[in-house]
C-alpha positions as CSV (number, residue, x, y, z in Angstrom):
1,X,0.0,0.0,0.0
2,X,1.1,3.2,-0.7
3,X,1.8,6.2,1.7
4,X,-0.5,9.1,1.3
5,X,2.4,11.5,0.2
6,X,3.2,8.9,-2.7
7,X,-0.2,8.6,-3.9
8,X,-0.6,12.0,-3.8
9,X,3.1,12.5,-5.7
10,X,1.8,10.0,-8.4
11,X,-1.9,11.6,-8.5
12,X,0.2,14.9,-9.7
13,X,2.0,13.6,-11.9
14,X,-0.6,11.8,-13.9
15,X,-2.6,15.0,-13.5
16,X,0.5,16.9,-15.0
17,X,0.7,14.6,-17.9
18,X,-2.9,14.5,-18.4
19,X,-2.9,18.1,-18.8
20,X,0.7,18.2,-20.6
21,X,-0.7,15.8,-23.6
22,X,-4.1,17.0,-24.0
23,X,-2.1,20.3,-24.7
24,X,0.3,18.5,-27.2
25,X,-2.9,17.1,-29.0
26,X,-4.8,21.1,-29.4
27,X,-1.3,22.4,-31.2
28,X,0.2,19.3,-33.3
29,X,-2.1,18.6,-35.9
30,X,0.6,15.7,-37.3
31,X,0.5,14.1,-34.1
32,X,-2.7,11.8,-34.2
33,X,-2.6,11.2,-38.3
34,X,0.4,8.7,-38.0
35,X,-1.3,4.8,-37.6
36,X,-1.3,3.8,-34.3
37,X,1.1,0.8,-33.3
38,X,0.0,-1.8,-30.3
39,X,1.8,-0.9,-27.5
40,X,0.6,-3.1,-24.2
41,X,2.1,-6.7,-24.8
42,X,0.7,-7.9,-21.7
43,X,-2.0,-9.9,-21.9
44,X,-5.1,-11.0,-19.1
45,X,-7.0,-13.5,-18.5
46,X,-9.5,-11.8,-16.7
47,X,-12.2,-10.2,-18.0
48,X,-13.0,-7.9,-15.3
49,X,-11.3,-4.5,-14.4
50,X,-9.8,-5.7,-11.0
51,X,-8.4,-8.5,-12.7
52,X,-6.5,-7.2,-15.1
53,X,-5.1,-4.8,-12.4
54,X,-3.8,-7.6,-10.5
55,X,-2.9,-9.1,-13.2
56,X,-0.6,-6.6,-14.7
57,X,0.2,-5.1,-11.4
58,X,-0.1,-1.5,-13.5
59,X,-1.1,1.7,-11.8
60,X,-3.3,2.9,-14.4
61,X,-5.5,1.6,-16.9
62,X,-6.1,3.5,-20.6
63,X,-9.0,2.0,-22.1
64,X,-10.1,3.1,-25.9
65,X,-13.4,2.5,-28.1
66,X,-12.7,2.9,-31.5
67,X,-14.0,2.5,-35.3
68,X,-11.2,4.4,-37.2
69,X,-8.5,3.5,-34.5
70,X,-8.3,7.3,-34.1
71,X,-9.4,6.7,-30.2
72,X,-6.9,3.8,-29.9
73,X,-4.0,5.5,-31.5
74,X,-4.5,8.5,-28.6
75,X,-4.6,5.9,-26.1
76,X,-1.6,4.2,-27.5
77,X,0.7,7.3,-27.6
78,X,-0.8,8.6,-24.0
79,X,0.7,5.6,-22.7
80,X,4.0,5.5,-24.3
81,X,4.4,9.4,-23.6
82,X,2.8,8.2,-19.7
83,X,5.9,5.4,-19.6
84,X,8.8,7.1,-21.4
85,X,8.5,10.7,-19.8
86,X,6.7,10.3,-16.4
87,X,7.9,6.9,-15.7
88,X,4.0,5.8,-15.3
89,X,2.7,2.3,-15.1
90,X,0.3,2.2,-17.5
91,X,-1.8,-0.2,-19.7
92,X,-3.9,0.3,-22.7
93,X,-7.1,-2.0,-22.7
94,X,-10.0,-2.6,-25.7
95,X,-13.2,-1.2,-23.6
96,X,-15.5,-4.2,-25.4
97,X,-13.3,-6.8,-23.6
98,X,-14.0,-6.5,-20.5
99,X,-16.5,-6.2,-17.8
100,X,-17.3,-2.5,-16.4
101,X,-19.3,-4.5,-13.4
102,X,-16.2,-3.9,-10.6
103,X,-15.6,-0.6,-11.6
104,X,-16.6,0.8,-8.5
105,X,-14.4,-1.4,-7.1
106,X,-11.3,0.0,-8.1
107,X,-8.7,0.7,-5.2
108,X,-8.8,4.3,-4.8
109,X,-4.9,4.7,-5.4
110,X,-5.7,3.1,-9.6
111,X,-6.2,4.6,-12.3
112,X,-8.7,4.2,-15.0
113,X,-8.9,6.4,-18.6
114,X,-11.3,6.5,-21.3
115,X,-10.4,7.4,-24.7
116,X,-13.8,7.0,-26.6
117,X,-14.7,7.3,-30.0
118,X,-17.2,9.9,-31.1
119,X,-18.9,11.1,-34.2
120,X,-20.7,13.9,-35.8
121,X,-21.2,16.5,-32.5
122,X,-19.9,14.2,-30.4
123,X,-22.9,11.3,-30.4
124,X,-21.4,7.6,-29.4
125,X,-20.4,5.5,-31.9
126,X,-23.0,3.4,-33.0
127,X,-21.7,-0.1,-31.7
């Protein structure tokens, strides 16, 4: 378990990339039209959120719903920025395999992200 001064060091600086690549994303226009490449090789059995946390034994959790892959190239490059610049332990995830059922679950120290796919003014997509 983490001490509350390390949570709270690794809450800001996931805040601080948050922030930091949502920024990069508004002024490089190049930066999302490049294909996306798969970069979690881990793999779960598990079907359920806290599975795959204790499985992976990653701090955060970067799920993506996409058509295009335009949703699961940002997730992709937000957690290879996360890992190689903030030293983050973090995992991207495909939203339709798992089980959203223990997400309120969720030790209050993880971290889960959505990257969703939208269309149009921002309606879901339509699967």
């Amino acid at each position: 378990m983490q001490s509350s001064a390390a949570s709270g060091a690794f809450w800001n600086d996931t805040l601080h990339f948050f922030f930091s690549f949502a920024t990069a994303v508004v002024h490089e226009d190049s930066w999302w039209t490049t294909s996306p490449k798969l970069l979690s090789d881990e793999t779960s059995t598990s079907h359920e959120i806290t599975g795959l946390f204790q499985n992976t034994e990653k701090d955060c959790i970067v799920f993506w719903d996409s058509q295009t892959g335009t949703a699961e190239g940002f997730a992709s490059r937000f957690v290879k920025e996360g890992k190689s610049r903030f030293k983050l332990q973090l995992i991207t995830a495909d939203i339709q395999e798992y089980d959203f059922t223990s997400l309120a679950e969720v030790s209050s120290d993880k971290v889960v992200i959505f990257f969703l796919a939208t269309y149009g003014d921002g309606e879901p997509k339509g699967d």
